[in-house]
C-alpha positions as protocol buffer text, in pm:
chain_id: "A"
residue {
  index: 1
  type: UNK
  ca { x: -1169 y: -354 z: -1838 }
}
residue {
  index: 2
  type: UNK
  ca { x: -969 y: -661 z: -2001 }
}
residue {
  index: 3
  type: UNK
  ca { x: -736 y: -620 z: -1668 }
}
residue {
  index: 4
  type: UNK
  ca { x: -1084 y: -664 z: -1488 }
}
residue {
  index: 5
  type: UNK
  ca { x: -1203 y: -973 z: -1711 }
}
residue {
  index: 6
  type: UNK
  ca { x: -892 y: -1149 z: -1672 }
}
residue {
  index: 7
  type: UNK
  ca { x: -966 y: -1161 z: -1293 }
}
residue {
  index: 8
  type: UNK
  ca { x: -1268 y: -1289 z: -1341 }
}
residue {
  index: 9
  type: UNK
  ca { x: -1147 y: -1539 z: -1502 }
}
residue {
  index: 10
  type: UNK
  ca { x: -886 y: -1653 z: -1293 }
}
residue {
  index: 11
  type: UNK
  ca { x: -1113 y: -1647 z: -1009 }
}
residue {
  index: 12
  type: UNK
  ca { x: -1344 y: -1850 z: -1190 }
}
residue {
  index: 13
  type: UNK
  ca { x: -1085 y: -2116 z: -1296 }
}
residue {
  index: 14
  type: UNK
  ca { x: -1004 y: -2160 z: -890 }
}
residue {
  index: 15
  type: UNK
  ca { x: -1336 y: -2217 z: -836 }
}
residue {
  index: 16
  type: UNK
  ca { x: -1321 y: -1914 z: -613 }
}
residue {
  index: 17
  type: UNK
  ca { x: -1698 y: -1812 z: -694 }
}
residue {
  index: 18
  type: UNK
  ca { x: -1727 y: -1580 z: -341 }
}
residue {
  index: 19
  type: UNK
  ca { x: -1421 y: -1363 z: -521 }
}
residue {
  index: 20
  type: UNK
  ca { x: -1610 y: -1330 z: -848 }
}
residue {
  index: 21
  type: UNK
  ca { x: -1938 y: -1240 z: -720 }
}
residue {
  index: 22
  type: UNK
  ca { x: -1747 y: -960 z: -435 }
}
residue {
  index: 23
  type: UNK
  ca { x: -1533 y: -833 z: -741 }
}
residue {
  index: 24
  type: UNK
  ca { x: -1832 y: -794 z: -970 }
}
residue {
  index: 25
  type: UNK
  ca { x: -1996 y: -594 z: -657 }
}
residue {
  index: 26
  type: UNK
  ca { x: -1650 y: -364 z: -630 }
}
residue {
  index: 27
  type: UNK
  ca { x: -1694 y: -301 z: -1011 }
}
residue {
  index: 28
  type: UNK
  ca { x: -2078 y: -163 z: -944 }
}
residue {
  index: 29
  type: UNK
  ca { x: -2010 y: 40 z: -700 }
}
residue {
  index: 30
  type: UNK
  ca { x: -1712 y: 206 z: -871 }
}
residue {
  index: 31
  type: UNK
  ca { x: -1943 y: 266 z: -1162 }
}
residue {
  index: 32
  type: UNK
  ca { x: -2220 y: 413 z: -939 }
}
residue {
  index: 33
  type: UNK
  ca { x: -1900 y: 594 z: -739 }
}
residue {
  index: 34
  type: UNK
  ca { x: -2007 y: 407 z: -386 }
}
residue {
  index: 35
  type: UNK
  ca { x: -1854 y: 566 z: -112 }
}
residue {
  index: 36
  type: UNK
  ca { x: -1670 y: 788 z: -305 }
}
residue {
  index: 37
  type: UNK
  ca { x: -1680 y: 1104 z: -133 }
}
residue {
  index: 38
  type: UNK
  ca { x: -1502 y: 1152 z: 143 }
}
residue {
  index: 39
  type: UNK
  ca { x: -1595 y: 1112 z: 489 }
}
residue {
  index: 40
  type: UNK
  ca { x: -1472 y: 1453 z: 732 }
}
residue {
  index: 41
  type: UNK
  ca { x: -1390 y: 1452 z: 1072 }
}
residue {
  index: 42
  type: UNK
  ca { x: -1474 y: 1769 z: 1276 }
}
residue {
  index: 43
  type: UNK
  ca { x: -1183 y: 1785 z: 1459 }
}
residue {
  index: 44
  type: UNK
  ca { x: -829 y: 1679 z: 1246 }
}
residue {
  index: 45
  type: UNK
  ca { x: -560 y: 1472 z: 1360 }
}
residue {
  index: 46
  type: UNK
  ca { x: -214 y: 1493 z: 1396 }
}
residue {
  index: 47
  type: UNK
  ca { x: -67 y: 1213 z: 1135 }
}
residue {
  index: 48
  type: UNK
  ca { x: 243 y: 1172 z: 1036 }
}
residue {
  index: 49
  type: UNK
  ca { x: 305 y: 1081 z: 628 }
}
residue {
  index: 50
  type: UNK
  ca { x: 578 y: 807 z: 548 }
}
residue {
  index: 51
  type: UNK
  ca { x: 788 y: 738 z: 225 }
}
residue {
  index: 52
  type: UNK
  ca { x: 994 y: 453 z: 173 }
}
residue {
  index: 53
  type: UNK
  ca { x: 1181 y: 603 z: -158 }
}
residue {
  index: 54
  type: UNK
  ca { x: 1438 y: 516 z: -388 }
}
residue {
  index: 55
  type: UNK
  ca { x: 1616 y: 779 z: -563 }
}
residue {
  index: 56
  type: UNK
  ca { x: 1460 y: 636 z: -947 }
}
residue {
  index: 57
  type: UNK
  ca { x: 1108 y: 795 z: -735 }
}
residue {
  index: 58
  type: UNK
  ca { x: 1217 y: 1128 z: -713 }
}
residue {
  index: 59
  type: UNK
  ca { x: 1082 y: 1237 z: -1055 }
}
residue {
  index: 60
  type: UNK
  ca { x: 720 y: 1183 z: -928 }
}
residue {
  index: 61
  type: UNK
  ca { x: 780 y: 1197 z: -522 }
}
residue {
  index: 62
  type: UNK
  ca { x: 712 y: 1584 z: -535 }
}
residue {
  index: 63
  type: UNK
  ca { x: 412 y: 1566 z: -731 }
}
residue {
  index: 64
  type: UNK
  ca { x: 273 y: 1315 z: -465 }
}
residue {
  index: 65
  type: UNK
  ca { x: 442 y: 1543 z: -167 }
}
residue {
  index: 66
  type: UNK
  ca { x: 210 y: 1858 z: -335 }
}
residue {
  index: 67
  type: UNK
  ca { x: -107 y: 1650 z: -340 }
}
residue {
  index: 68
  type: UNK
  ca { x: -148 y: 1539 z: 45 }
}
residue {
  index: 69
  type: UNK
  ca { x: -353 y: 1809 z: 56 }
}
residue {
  index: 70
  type: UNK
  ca { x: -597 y: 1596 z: -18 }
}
residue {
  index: 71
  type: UNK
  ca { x: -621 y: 1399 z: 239 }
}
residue {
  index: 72
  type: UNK
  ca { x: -881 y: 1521 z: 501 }
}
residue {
  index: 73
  type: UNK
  ca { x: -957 y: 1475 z: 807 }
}
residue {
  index: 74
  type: UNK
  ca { x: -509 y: 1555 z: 927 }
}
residue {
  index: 75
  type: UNK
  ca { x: -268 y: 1753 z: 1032 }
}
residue {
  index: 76
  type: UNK
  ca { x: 66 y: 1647 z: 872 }
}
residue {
  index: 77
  type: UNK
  ca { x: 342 y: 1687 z: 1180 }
}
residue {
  index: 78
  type: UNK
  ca { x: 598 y: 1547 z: 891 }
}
residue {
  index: 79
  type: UNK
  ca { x: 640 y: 1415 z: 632 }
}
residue {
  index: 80
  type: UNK
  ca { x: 922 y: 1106 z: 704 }
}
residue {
  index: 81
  type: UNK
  ca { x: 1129 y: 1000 z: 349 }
}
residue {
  index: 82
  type: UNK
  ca { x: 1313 y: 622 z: 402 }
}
residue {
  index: 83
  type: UNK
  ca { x: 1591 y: 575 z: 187 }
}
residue {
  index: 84
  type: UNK
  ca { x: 1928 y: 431 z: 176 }
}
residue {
  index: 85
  type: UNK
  ca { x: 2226 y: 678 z: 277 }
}
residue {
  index: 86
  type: UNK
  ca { x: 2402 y: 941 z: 83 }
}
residue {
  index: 87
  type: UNK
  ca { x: 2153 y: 937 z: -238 }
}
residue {
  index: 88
  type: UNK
  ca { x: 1946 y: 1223 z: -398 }
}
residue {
  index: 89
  type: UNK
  ca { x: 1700 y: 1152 z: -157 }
}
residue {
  index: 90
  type: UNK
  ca { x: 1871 y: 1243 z: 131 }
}
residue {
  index: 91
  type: UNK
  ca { x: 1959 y: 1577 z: -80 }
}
residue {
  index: 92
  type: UNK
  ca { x: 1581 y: 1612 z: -135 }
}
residue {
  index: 93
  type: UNK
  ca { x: 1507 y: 1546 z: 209 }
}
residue {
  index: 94
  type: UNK
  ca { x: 1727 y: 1850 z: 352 }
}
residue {
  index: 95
  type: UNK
  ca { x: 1638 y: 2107 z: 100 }
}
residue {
  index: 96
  type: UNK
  ca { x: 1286 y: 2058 z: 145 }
}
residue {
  index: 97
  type: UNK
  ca { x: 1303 y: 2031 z: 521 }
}
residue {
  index: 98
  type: UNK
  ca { x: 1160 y: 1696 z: 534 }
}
residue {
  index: 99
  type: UNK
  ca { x: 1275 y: 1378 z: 785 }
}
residue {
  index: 100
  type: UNK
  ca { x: 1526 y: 1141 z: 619 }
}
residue {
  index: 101
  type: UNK
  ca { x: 1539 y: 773 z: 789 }
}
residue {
  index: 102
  type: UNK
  ca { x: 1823 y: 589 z: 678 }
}
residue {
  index: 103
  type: UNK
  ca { x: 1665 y: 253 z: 559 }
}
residue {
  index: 104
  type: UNK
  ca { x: 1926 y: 41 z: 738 }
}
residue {
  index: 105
  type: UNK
  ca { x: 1808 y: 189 z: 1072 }
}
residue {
  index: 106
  type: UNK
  ca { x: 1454 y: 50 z: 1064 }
}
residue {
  index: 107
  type: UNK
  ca { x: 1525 y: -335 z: 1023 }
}
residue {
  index: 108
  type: UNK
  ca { x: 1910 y: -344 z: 1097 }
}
residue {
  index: 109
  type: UNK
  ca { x: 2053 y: -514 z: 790 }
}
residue {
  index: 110
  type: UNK
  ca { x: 1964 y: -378 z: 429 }
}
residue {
  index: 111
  type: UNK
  ca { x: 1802 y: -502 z: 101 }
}
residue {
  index: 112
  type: UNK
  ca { x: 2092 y: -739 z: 21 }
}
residue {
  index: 113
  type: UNK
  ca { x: 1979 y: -1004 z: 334 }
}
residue {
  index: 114
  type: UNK
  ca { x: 1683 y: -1142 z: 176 }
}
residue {
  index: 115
  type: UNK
  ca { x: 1766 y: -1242 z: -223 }
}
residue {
  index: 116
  type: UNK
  ca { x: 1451 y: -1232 z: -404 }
}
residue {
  index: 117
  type: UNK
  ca { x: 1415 y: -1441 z: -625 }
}
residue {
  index: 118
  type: UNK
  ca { x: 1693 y: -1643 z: -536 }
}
residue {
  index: 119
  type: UNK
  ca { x: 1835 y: -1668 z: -887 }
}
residue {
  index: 120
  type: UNK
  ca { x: 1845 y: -1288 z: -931 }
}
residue {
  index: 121
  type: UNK
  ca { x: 1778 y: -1078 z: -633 }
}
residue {
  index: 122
  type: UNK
  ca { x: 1589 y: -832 z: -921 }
}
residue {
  index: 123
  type: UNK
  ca { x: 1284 y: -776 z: -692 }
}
residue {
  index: 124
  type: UNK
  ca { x: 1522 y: -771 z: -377 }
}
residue {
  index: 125
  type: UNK
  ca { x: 1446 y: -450 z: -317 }
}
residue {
  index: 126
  type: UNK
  ca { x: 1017 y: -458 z: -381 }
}
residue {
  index: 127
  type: UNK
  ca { x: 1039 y: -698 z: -94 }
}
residue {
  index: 128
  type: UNK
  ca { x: 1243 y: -499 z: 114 }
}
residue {
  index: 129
  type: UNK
  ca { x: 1059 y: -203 z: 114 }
}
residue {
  index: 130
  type: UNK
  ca { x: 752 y: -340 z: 219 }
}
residue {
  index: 131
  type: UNK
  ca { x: 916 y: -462 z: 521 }
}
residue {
  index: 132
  type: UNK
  ca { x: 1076 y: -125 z: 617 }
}
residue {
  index: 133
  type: UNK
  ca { x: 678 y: 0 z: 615 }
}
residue {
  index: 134
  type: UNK
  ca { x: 578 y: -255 z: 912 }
}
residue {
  index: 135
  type: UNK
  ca { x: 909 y: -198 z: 1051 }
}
residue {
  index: 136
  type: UNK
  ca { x: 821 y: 184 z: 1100 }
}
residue {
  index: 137
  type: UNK
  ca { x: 585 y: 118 z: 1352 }
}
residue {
  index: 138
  type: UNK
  ca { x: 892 y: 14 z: 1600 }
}
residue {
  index: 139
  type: UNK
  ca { x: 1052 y: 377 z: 1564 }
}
residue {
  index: 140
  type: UNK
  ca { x: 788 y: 611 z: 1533 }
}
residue {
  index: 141
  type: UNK
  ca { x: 585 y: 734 z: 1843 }
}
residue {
  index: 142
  type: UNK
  ca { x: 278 y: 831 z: 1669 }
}
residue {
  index: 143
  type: UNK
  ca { x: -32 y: 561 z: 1727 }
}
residue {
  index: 144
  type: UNK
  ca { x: -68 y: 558 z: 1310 }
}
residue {
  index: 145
  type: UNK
  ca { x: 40 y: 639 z: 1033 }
}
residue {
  index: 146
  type: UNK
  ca { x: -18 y: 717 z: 641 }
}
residue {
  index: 147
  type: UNK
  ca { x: 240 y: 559 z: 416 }
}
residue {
  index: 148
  type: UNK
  ca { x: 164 y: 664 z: 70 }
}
residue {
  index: 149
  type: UNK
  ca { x: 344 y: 476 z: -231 }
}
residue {
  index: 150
  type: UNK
  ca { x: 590 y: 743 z: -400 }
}
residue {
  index: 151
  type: UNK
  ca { x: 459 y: 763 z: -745 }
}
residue {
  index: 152
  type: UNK
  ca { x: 79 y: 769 z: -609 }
}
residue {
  index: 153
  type: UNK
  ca { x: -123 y: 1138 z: -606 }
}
residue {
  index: 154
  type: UNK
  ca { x: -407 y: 1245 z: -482 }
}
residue {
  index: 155
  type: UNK
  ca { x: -647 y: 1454 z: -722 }
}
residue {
  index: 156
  type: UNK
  ca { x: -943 y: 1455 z: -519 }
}
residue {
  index: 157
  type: UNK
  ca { x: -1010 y: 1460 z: -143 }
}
residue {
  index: 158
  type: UNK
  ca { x: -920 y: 1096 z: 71 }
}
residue {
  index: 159
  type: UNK
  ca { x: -1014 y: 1005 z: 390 }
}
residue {
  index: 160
  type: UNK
  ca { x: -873 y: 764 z: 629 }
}
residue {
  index: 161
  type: UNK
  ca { x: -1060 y: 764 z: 892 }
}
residue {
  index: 162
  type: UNK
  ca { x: -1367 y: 843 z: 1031 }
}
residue {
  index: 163
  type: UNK
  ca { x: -1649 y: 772 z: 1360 }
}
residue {
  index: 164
  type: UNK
  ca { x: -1332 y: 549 z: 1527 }
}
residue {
  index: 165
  type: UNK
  ca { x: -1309 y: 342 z: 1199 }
}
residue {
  index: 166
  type: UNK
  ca { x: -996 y: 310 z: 944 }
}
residue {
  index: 167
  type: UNK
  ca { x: -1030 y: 309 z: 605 }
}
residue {
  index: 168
  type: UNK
  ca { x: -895 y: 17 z: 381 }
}
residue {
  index: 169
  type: UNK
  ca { x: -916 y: 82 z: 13 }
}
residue {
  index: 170
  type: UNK
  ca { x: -1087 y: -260 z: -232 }
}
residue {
  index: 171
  type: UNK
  ca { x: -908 y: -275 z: -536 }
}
residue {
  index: 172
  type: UNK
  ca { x: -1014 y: -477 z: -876 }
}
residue {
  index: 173
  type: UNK
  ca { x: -702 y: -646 z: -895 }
}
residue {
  index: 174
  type: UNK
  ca { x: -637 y: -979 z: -778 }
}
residue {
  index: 175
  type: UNK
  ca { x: -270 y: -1194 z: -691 }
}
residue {
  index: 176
  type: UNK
  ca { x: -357 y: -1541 z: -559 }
}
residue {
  index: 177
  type: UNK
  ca { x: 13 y: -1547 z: -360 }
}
residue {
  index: 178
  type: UNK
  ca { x: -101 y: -1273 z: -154 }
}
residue {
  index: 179
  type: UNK
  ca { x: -372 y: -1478 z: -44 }
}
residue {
  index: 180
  type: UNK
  ca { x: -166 y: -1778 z: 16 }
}
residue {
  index: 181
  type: UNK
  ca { x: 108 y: -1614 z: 198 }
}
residue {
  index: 182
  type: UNK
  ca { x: -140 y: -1488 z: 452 }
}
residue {
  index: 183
  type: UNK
  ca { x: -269 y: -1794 z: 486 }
}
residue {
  index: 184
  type: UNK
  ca { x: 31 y: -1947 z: 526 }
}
residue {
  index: 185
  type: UNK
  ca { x: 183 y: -1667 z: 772 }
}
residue {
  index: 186
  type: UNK
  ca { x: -76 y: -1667 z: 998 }
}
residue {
  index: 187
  type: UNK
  ca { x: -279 y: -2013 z: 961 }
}
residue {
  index: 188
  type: UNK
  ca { x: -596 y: -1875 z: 921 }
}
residue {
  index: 189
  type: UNK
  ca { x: -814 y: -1830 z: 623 }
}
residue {
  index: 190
  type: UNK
  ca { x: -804 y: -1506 z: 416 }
}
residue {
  index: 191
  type: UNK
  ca { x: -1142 y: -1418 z: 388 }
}
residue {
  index: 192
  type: UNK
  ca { x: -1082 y: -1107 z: 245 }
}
residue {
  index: 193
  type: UNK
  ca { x: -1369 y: -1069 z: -64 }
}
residue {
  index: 194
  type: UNK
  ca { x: -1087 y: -764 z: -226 }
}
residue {
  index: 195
  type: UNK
  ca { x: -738 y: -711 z: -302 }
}
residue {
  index: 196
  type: UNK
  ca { x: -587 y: -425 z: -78 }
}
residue {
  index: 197
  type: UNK
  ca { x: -289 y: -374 z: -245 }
}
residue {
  index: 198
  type: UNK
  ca { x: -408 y: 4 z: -312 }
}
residue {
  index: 199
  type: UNK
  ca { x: -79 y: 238 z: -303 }
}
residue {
  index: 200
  type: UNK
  ca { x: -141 y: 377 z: 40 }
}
residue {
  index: 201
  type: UNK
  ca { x: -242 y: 264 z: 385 }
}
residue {
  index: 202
  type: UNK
  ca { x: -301 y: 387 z: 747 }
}
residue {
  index: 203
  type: UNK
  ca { x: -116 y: 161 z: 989 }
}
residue {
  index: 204
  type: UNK
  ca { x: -221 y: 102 z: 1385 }
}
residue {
  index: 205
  type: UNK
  ca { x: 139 y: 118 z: 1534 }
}
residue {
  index: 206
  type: UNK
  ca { x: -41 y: -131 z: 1825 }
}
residue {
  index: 207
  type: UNK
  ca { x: -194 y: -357 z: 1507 }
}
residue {
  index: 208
  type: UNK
  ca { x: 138 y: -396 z: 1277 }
}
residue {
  index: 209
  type: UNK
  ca { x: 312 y: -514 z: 1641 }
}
residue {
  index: 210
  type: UNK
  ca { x: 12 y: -749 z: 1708 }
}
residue {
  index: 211
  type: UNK
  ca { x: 7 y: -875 z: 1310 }
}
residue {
  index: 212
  type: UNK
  ca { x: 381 y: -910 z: 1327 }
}
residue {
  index: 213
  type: UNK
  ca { x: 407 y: -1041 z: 1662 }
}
residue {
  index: 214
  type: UNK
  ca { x: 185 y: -1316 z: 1572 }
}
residue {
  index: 215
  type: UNK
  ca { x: 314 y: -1382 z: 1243 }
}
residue {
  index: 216
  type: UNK
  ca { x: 643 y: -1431 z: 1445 }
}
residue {
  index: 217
  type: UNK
  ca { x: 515 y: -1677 z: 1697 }
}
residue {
  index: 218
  type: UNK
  ca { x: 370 y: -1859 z: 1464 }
}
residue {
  index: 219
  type: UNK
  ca { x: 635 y: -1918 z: 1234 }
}
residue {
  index: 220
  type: UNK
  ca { x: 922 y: -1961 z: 1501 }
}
residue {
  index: 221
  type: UNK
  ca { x: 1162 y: -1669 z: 1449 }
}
residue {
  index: 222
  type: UNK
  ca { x: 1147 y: -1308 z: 1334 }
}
residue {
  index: 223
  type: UNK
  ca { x: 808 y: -1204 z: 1142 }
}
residue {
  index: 224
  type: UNK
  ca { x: 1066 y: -1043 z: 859 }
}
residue {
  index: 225
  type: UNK
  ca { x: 1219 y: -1395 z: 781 }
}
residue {
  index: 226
  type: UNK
  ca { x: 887 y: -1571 z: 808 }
}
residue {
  index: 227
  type: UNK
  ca { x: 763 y: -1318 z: 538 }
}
residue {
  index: 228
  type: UNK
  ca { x: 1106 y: -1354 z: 344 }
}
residue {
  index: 229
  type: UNK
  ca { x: 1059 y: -1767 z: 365 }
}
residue {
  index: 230
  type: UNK
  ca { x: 750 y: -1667 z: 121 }
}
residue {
  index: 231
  type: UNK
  ca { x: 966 y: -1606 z: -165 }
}
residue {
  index: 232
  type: UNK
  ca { x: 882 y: -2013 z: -284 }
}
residue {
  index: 233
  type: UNK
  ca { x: 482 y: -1878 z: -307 }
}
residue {
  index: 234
  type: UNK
  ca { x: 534 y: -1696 z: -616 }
}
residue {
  index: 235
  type: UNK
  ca { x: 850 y: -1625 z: -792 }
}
residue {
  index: 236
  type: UNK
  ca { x: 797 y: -1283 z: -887 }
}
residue {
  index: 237
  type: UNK
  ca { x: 499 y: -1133 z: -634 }
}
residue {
  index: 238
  type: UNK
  ca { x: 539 y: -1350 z: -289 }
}
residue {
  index: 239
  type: UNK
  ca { x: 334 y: -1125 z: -77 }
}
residue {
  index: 240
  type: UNK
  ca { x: 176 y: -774 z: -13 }
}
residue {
  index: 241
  type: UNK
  ca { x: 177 y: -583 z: 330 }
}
residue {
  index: 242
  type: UNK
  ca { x: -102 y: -425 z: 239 }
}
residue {
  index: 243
  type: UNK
  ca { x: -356 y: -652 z: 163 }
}
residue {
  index: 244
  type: UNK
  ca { x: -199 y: -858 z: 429 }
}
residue {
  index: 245
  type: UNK
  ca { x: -244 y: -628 z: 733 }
}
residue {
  index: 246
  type: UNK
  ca { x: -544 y: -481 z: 579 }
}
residue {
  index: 247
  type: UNK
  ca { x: -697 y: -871 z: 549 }
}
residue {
  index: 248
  type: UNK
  ca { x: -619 y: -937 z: 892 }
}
residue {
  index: 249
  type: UNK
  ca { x: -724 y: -587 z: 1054 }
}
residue {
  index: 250
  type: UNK
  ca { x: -1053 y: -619 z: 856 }
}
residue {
  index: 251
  type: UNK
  ca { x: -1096 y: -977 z: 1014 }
}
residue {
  index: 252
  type: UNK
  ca { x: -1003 y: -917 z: 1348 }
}
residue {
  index: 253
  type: UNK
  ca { x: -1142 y: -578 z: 1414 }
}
residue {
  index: 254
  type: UNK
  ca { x: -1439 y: -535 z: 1181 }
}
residue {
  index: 255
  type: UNK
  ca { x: -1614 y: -253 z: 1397 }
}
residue {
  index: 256
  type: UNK
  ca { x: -1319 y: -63 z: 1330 }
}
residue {
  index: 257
  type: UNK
  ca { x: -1290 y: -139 z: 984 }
}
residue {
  index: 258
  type: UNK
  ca { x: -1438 y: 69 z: 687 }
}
residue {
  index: 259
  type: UNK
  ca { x: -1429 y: -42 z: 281 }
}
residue {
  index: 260
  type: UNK
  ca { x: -1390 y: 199 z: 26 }
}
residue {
  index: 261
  type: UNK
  ca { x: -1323 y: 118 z: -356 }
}
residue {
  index: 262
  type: UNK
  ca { x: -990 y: 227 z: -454 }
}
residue {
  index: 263
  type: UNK
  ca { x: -1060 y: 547 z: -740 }
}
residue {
  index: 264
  type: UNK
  ca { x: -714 y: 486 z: -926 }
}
residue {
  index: 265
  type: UNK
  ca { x: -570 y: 514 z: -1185 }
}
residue {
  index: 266
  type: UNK
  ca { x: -240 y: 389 z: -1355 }
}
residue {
  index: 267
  type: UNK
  ca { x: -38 y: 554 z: -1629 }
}
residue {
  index: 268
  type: UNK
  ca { x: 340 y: 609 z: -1669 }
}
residue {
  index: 269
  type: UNK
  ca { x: 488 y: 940 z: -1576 }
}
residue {
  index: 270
  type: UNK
  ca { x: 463 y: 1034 z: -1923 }
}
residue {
  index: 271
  type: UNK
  ca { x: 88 y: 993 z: -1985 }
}
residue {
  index: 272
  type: UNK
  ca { x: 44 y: 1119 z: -1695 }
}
residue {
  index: 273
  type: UNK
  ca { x: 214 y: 1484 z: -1727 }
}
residue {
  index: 274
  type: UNK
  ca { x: 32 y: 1473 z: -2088 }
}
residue {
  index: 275
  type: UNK
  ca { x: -327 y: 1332 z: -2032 }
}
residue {
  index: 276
  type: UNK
  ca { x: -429 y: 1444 z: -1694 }
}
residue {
  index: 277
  type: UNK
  ca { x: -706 y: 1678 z: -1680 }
}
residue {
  index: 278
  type: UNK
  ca { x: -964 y: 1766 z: -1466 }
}
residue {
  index: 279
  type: UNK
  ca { x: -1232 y: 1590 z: -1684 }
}
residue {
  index: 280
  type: UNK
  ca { x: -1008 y: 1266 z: -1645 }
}
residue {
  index: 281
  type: UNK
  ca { x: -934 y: 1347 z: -1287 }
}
residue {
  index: 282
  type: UNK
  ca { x: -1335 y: 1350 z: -1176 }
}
residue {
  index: 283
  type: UNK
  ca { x: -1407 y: 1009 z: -1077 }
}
residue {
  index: 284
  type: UNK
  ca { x: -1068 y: 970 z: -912 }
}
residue {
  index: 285
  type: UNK
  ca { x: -910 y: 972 z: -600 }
}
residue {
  index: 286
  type: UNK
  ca { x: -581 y: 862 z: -736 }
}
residue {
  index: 287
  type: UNK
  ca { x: -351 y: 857 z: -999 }
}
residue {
  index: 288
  type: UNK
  ca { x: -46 y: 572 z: -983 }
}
residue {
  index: 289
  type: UNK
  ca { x: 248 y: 714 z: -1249 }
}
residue {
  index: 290
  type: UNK
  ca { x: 443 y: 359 z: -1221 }
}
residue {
  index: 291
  type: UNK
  ca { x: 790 y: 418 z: -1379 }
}
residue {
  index: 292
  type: UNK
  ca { x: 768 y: 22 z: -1532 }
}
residue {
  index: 293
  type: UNK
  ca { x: 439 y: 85 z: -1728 }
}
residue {
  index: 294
  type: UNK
  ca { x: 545 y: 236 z: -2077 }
}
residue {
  index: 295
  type: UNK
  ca { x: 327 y: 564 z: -2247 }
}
residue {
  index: 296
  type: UNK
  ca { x: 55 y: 372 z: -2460 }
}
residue {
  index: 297
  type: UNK
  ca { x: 149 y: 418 z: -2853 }
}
């Protein structure tokens, strides 16, 4: 709830009075559960499920692997793992007969071409990935996909999809640079009432080439150094594919859009594997075990 405050107030001290009144609505509806059973489609879908892992993940990445039974509504054909070469992750990949990608493959050059931020390079890597999850779309030959952050799992049943629309997950959260760097990629206002940063998305391979396409055009050269060039917005948190593509899908193609509030939760690993319940687990969809956050003492 302070997390939730402090939003407020930031929204309020930018004047940004349409965010405050759309994030006190999000907070309702979570309270009254809006929306938060899932919606089931008759007939499944083939889907595949994409990683983009580093080997630190692999002490939750199974957990999250188990719980895709969750999600409704698809058939898993695989289950795709994108890593750098000759890790633990590869290892994982082959004894658990899942795809390995090697990372370098999707973009052509690796997490050392874009430094970010420039004095460090520390969150070279947080960028990176998210561009290796647009870059997907140009090697897979499904028409979407599911990537699903690797310390996210699903405790109760998610949909993401349903009647012809995708679902795009509102989160209470709020990072002013997202909103900035889509405005700035794309010259156009993000109208976007929510964050969508919410640990998993379902990506139109035909959208992501559109979005990226036009961020590219716009901007003069590739859409991944247009999105790198964001690195001056904010010095630690520059930009977010999700809310990004989710923001511009929403905007673009509303008929085919669908809001849900994001049911998460965030602990570390270790309250996680000592708190988690079913009585916690009944008015959530998700649990995020972020290896950063420390147990609470």
């Amino acid at each position: 709830m302070i997390r939730k405050v402090s939003v407020l107030i930031n929204m309020f001290a930018n004047r940004d009075l349409r965010r405050c009144l759309g994030l006190l609505f999000l907070i309702l509806a979570k309270l009254f559960k809006f929306r938060f059973n899932a919606h089931v489609e008759s007939q499944k879908v083939s889907m595949e499920i994409v990683y983009v892992v580093a080997d630190k993940d692999l002490q939750v990445l199974p957990i999250s692997i188990a719980s895709l039974h969750h999600i409704t509504g698809i058939d898993i054909t695989r289950i795709v793992l994108i890593a750098r070469p000759g890790g633990s992750v590869e290892d994982f990949a082959r004894d658990c007969n899942l795809v390995f990608v090697n990372e370098n493959d999707i973009l052509g050059f690796g997490t050392d071409k874009y430094v970010y931020p420039y004095s460090s390079g520390a969150r070279s890597g947080w960028l990176y990935q998210q561009m290796l999850k647009f870059g997907w779309s140009f090697k897979t030959q499904a028409q979407s996909y599911i990537v699903v952050d690797s310390d996210t799992v699903f405790v109760n049943d998610v949909s993401f999809f349903s009647a012809g629309k995708y679902h795009f997950f509102a989160s209470t959260e709020w990072n002013p640079p997202y909103s900035l760097a889509y405005e700035k990629l794309l010259g156009e206002k993000d109208e976007s009432l929510w964050s969508y940063t919410a640990h998993m998305m379902i990506f139109d391979v035909y959208a992501v080439k559109v979005l990226l396409s036009s961020i590219g055009i716009r901007q003069g050269g590739s859409w991944h150094n247009a999105i790198a060039n964001m690195r001056s917005v904010d010095p630690h948190s520059c930009f977010s594919e999700y809310h990004t593509y989710a923001s511009w899908f929403i905007k673009h193609n509303p008929k085919k859009s669908y809001i849900i509030p994001l049911y998460n939760k965030s602990l570390s690993p270790t309250e996680y594997l000592s708190q988690v319940n079913a009585n916690s687990m009944r008015n959530l969809s998700t649990f995020s075990m972020h290896s950063y956050l420390r147990a609470s003492r």
